[in-house]
C-alpha positions as CSV (number, residue, x, y, z in Angstrom):
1,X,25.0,2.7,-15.1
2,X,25.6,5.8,-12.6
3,X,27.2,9.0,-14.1
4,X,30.3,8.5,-11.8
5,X,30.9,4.6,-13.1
6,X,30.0,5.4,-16.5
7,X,32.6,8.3,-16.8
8,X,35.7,6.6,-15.2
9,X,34.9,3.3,-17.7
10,X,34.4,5.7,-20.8
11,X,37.8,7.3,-19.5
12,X,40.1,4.3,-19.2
13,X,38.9,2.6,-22.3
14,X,41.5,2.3,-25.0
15,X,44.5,3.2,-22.2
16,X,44.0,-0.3,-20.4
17,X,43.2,-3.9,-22.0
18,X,40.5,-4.2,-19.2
19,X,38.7,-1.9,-16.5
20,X,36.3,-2.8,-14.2
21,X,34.8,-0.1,-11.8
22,X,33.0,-0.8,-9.0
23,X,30.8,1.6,-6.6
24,X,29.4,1.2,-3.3
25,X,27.2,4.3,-2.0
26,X,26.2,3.9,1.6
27,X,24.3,6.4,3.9
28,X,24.7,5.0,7.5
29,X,22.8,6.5,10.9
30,X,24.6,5.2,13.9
31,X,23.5,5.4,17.3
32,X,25.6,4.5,20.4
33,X,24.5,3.7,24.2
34,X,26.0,4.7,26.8
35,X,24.6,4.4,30.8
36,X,21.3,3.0,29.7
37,X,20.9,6.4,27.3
38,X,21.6,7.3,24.1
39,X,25.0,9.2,23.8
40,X,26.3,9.7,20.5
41,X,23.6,10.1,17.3
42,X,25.7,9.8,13.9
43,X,24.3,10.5,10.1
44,X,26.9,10.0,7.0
45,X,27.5,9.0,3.6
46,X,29.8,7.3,2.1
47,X,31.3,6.5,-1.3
48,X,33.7,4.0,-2.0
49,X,35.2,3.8,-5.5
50,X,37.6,0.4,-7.0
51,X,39.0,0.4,-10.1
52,X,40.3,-2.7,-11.8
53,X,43.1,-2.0,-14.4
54,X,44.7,-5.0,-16.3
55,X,47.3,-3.7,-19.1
56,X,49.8,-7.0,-21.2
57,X,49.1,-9.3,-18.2
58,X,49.5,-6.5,-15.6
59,X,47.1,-5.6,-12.5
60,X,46.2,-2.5,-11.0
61,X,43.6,-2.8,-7.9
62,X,42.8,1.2,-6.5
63,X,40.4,2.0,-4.0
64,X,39.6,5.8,-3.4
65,X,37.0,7.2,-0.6
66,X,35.9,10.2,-2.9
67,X,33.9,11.1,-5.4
68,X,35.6,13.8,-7.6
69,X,36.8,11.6,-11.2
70,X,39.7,13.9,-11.8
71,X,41.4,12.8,-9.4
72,X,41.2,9.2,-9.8
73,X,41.5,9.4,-13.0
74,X,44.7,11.2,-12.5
75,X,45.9,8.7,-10.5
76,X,45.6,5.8,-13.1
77,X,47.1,8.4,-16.0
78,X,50.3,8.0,-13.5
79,X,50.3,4.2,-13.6
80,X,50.8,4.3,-17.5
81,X,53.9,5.9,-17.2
82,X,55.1,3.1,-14.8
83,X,53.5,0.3,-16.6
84,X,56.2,-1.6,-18.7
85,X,58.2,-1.4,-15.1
86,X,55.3,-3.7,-13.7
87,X,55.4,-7.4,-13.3
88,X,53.1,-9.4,-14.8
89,X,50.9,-10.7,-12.5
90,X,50.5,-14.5,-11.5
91,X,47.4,-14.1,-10.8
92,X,46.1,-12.5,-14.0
93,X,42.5,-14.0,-15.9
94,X,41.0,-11.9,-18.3
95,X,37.3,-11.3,-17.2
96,X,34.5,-13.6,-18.0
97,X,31.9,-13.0,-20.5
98,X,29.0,-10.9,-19.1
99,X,26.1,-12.8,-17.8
100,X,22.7,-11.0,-17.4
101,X,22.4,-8.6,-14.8
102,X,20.3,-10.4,-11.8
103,X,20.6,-7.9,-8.7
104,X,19.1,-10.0,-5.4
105,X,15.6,-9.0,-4.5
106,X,14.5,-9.1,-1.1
107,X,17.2,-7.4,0.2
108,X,16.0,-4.2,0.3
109,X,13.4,-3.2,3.7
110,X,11.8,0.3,3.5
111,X,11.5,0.1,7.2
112,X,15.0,0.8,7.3
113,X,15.0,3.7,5.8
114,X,11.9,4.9,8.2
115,X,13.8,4.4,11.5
116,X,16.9,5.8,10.0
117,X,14.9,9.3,10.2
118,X,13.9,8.5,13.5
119,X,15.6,5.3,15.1
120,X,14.3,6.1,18.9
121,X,12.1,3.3,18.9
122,X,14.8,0.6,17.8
123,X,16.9,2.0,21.0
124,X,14.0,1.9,23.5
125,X,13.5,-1.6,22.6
126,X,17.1,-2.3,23.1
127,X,17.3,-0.4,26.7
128,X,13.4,-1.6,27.8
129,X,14.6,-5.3,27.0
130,X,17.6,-5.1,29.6
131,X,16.8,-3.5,31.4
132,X,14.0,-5.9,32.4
133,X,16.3,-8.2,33.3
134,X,17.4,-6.5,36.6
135,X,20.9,-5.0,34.9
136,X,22.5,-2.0,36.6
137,X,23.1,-0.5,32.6
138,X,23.5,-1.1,29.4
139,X,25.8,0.0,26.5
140,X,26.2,-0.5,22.8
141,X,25.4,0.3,19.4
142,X,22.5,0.4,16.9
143,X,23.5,1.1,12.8
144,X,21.0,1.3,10.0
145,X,22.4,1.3,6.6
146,X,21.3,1.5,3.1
147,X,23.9,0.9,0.1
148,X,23.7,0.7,-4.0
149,X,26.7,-0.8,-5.2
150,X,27.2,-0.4,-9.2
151,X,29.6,-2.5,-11.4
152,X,30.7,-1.8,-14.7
153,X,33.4,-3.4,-16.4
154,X,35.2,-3.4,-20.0
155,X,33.6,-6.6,-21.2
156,X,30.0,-5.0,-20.9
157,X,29.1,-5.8,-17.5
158,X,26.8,-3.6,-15.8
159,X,24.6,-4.1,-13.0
160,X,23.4,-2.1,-9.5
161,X,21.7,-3.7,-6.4
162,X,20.0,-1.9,-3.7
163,X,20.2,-3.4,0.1
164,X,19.7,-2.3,3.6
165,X,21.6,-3.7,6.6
166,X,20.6,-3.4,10.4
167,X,23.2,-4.3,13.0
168,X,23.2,-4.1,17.1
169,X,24.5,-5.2,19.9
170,X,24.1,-4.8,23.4
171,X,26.7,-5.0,26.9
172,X,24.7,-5.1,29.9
173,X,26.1,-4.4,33.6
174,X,25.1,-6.0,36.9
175,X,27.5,-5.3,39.2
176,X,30.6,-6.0,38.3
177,X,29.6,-9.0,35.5
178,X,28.2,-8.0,31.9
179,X,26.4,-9.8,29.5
180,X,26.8,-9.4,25.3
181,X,24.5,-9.9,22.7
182,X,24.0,-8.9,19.0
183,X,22.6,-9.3,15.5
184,X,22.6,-8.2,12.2
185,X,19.8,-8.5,9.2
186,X,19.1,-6.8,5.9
187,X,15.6,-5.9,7.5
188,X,14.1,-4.6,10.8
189,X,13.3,-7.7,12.9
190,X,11.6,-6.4,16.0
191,X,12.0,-9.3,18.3
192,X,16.0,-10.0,17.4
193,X,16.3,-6.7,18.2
194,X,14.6,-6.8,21.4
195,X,16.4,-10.2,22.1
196,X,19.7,-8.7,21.7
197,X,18.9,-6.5,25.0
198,X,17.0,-9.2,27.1
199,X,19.8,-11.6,26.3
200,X,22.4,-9.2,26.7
201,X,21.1,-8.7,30.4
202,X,19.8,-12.5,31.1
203,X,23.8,-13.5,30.9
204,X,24.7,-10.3,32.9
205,X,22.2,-11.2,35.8
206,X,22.5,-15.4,35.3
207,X,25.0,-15.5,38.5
208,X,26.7,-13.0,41.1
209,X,29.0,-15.8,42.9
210,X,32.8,-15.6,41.6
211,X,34.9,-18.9,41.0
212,X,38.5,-19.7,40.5
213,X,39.1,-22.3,37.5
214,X,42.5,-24.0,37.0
215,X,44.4,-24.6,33.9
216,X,43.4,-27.7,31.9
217,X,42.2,-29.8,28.9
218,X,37.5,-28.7,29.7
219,X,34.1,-29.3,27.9
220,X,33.2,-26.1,27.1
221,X,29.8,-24.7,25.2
222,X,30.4,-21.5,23.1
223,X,27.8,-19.7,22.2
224,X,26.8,-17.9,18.4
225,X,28.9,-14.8,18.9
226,X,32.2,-16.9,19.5
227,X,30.7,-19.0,16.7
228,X,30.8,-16.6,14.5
229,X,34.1,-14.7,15.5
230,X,36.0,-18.6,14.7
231,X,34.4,-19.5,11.7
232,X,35.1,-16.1,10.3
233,X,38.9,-16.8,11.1
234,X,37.7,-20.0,9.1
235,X,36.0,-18.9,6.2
236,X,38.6,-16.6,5.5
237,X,41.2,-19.0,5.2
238,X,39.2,-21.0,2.5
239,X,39.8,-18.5,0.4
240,X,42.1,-19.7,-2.6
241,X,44.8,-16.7,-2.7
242,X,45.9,-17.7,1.0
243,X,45.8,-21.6,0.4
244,X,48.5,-20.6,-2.4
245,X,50.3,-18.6,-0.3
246,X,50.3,-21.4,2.6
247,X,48.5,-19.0,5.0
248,X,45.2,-21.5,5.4
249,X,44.6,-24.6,7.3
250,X,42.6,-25.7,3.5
251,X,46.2,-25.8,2.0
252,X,46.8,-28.8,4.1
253,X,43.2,-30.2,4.2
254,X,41.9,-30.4,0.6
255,X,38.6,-30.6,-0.8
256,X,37.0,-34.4,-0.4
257,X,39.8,-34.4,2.6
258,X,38.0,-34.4,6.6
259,X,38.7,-31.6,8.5
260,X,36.3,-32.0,11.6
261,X,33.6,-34.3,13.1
262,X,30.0,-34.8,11.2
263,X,28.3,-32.1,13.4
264,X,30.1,-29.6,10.9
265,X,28.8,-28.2,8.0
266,X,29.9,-24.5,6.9
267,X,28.0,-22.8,3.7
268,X,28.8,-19.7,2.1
269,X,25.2,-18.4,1.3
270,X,25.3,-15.3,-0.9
271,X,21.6,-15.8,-1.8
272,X,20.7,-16.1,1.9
273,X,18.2,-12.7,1.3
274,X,18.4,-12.4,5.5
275,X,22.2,-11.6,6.1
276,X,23.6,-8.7,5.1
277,X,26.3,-9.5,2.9
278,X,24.0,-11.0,0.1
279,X,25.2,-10.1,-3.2
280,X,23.2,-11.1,-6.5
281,X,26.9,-11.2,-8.9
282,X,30.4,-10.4,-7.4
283,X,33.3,-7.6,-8.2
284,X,33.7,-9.8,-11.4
285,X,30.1,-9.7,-12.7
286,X,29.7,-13.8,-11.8
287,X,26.6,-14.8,-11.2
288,X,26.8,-15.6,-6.8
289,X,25.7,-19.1,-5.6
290,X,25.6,-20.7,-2.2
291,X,27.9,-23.2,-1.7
292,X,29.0,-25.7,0.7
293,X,32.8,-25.1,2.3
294,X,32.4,-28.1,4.6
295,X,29.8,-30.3,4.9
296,X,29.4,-32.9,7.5
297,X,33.2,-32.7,8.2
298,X,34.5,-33.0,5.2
299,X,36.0,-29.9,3.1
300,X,34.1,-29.6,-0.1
301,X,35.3,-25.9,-2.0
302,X,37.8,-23.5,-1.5
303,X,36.7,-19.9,-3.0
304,X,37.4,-18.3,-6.2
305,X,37.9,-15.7,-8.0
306,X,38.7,-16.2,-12.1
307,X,42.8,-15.3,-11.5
308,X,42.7,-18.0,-8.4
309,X,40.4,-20.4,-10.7
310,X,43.1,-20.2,-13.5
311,X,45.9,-20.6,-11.5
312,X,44.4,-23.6,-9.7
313,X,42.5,-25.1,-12.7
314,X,39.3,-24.4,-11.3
315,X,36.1,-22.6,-11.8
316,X,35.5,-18.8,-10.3
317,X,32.8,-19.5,-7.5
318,X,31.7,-16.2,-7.6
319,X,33.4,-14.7,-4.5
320,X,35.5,-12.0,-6.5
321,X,37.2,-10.1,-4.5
322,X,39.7,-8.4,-7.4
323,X,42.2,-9.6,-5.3
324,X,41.3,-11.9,-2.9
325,X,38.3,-14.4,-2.6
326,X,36.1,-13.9,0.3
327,X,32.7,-15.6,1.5
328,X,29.7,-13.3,1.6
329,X,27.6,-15.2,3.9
330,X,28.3,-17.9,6.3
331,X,25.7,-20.4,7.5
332,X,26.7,-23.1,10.1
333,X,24.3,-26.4,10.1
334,X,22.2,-26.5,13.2
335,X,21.9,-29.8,15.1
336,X,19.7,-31.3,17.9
337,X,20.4,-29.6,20.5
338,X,18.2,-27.4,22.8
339,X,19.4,-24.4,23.8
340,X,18.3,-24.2,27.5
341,X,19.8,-27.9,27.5
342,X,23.1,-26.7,27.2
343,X,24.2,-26.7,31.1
344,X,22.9,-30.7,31.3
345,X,24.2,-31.4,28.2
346,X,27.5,-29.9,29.0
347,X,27.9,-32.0,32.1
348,X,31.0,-30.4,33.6
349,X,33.0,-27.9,32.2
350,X,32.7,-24.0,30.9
351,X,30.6,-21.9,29.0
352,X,32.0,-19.0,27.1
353,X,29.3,-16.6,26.0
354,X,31.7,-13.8,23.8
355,X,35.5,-13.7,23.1
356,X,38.5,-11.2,21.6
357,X,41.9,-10.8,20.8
358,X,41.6,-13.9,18.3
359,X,45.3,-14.8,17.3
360,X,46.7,-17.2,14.4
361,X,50.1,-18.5,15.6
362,X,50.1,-21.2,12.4
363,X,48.0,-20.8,9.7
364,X,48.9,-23.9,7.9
365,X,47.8,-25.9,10.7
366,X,45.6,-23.9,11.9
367,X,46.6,-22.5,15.4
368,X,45.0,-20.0,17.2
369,X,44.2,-18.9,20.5
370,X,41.2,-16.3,21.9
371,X,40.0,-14.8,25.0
372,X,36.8,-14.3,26.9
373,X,34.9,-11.6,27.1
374,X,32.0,-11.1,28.9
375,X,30.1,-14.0,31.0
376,X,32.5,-17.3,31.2
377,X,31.0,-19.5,33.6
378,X,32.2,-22.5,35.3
379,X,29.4,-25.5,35.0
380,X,29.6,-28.9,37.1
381,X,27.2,-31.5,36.7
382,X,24.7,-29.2,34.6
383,X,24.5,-26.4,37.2
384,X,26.2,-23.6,37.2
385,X,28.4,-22.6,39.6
386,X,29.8,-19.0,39.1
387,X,31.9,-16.6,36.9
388,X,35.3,-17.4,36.3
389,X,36.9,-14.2,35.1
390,X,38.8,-14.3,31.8
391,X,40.0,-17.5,29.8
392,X,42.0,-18.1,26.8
393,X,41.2,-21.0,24.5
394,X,44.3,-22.3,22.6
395,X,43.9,-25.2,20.0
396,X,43.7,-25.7,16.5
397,X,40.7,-25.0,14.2
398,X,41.2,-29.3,13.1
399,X,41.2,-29.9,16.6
400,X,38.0,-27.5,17.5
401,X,36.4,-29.1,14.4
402,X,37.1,-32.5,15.6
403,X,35.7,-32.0,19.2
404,X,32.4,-30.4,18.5
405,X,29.7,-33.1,19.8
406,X,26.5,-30.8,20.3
407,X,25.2,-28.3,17.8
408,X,21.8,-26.3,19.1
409,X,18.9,-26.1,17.4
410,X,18.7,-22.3,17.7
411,X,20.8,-19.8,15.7
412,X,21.3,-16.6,15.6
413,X,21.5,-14.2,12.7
414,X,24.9,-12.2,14.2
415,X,26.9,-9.6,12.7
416,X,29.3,-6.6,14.5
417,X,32.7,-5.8,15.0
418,X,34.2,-9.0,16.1
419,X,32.2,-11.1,13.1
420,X,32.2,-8.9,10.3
421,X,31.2,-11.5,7.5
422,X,27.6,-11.9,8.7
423,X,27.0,-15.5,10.3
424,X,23.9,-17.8,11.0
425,X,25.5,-19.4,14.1
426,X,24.1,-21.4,16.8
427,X,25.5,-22.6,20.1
428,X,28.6,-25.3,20.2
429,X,29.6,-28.2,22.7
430,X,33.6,-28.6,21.8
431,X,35.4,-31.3,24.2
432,X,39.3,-31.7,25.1
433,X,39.9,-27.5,24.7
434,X,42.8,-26.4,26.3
435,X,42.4,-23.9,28.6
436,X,44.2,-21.4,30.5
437,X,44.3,-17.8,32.5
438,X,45.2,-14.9,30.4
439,X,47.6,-12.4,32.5
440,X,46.4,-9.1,32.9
């Protein structure tokens, strides 16, 4: 165990019934475009500290950004003199018996760690790849990370795995249209990288002609990044603490239940060695597996962590989260589409390459609406026939699950700040979405 784990463990022992500290060390080098150049270079380091503290029944989750023990450890002296004026919690387990450390391998790239001393050549590929798609400019970001993240709890658990994480995007410019792309990996992938760019400016460049749509029930094709912004909204909501609480679309659907058409299938994928978030054992010490969440339209697991497993009578599915489950991974089943089919197989309607400003208006039944961002086009009879500005998709995620009829073949390994659980996610063909004009 590390000398900073090891000493807040040794020092809570005896005080609390359980303590569980957990560690993740990451050094990050960001670099940000701006007009087709590089404009801000960043190097940091990070260290993020959670402590775990379970005393008759009661639970204590704290999370410091610092590194000096005295004063965490001064923060959980002060919860002992509150203790006895703490509810228990509901959600309470005492933590499972400690399985064998396994830490992932595979997960860790040395290139990684080369081009974060020197991560010129990642950009250029970025910027050459655009740019040779005729775009004015082109913005956005490229981050290298490498992390350790240490566990040690009360019941003997210790373990440390080592990973590195690459994530970029790209916003190209051609006159007053822009095109988005990204992608994120626990390893330097030369071509995704240099597709982010060429994609990135292929959709900026696709069409100059503007069109008006009207407000209506449309076909419309979205692509991975929207993908992966919706079935993070999704994933999310399988987790077991908000199904309690009635904040999940899965409290009304329940496993063995359908929830969409057979083109769906949604897996949690820990062990998937390619996405970042792979983890070999959670914030419990549980062994990770990949797991289905819904599988050919049908909901198969919710996630757990051992206080939601008790509570529900279940089995932790190693997605701890002290507090809250959470997926790790997401993988969305690819079909038989072809990507540059899309427009013919779309027939009529829009395609709707990124989106923002996701909303839930009903959780329970799953409500939501988002908004372009980006290239929307307007397609009738497979051709393209021009931007149309901003839309807002409002529906359900039933009803989205319902209408998908065409999955790709392709998909895309995608992970930024609007799809922060890292997503394998290929192109959709939904039907019947309602569609309307946001006001500006």
């Amino acid at each position: 165990m590390s000398e900073l784990s090891g000493v807040l463990l040794k020092a809570q022992m005896g005080k609390f019934d359980e303590v569980s500290v957990l560690v993740e060390e990451n050094h990050r080098v960001m670099v940000k475009l701006w007009n087709t150049e590089p404009s801000v270079a960043q190097s940091w380091l990070e260290t993020n500290i959670h402590l775990r503290l379970a005393k008759s029944g009661r639970l204590w989750v704290l999370s410091y950004e610092a590194r000096d023990p005295v004063y965490i450890l001064k923060h959980a002296e002060n919860l002992l003199k509150i203790a006895d004026r703490v509810e228990q919690s509901e959600l309470y387990a005492p933590l499972p018996e400690p399985g064998v450390c396994k830490p992932l391998s595979g997960v860790y790239d040395g290139k990684v760690e080369s081009y974060m001393e020197d991560p010129s050549g990642l950009i250029g590929e970025i910027i050459d790849s655009s740019i040779s798609q005729g775009v004015d400019r082109v913005a956005g970001a490229l981050t290298l990370t490498k992390s350790k993240i240490t566990l040690v709890n009360s019941r003997g658990f210790e373990c440390e795995e080592y990973k590195t994480s690459v994530e970029a995007y790209a916003r190209a410019f051609k006159g007053d249209y822009s095109g988005h792309w990204a992608y994120g990996q626990t390893g330097v992938n030369i071509q995704a990288i240099r597709e982010v760019g060429r994609k990135a400016g292929y959709y900026a460049s696709i069409t100059s002609k503007r069109v008006d749509v009207s407000p209506g029930e449309y076909r419309v094709a979205v692509s991975p990044l929207v993908v992966g912004n919706l079935f993070n909204y999704l994933s999310f909501m399988s987790s077991a603490l908000y199904v309690l609480i009635g904040f999940s679309v899965f409290a009304k659907y329940r496993p063995g239940e359908k929830i969409g058409s057979e083109n769906v299938s949604l897996y949690d994928k820990p062990r998937d060695t390619m996405l970042p978030g792979a983890r070999g054992f959670d914030d419990e010490g549980v062994e990770t597996f990949d797991k289905p969440i819904i599988e050919h339209g049908v909901v198969k697991n919710i996630l757990h962590n051992t206080g939601t497993a008790s509570k529900m009578q279940a089995k932790s599915t190693g997605n701890a989260g002290w507090i809250y489950p959470s997926p790790w991974n997401l993988e969305i089943a690819s079909g038989d589409l072809k990507e540059e089919e899309i427009p013919s197989a779309l027939g009529s309607g829009l395609i709707i390459l990124n989106n923002w400003y996701t909303r839930l208006q009903n959780y329970y039944e799953g409500y939501f609406s988002t908004v372009s961002r980006d290239m929307a086009l307007l397609v009738k009879n497979g051709e393209i026939e021009g931007h149309v500005g901003r839309v807002r998709i409002a529906t359900s995620f039933p009803r989205l699950l319902n209408n998908v009829i065409g999955v790709s073949r392709e998909r895309y390994d995608i992970s930024w700040w609007e799809v922060r659980t890292p997503t394998r996610a290929p192109f959709m063909i939904l039907e019947n979405i309602q569609v309307t004009k946001p006001e500006v």
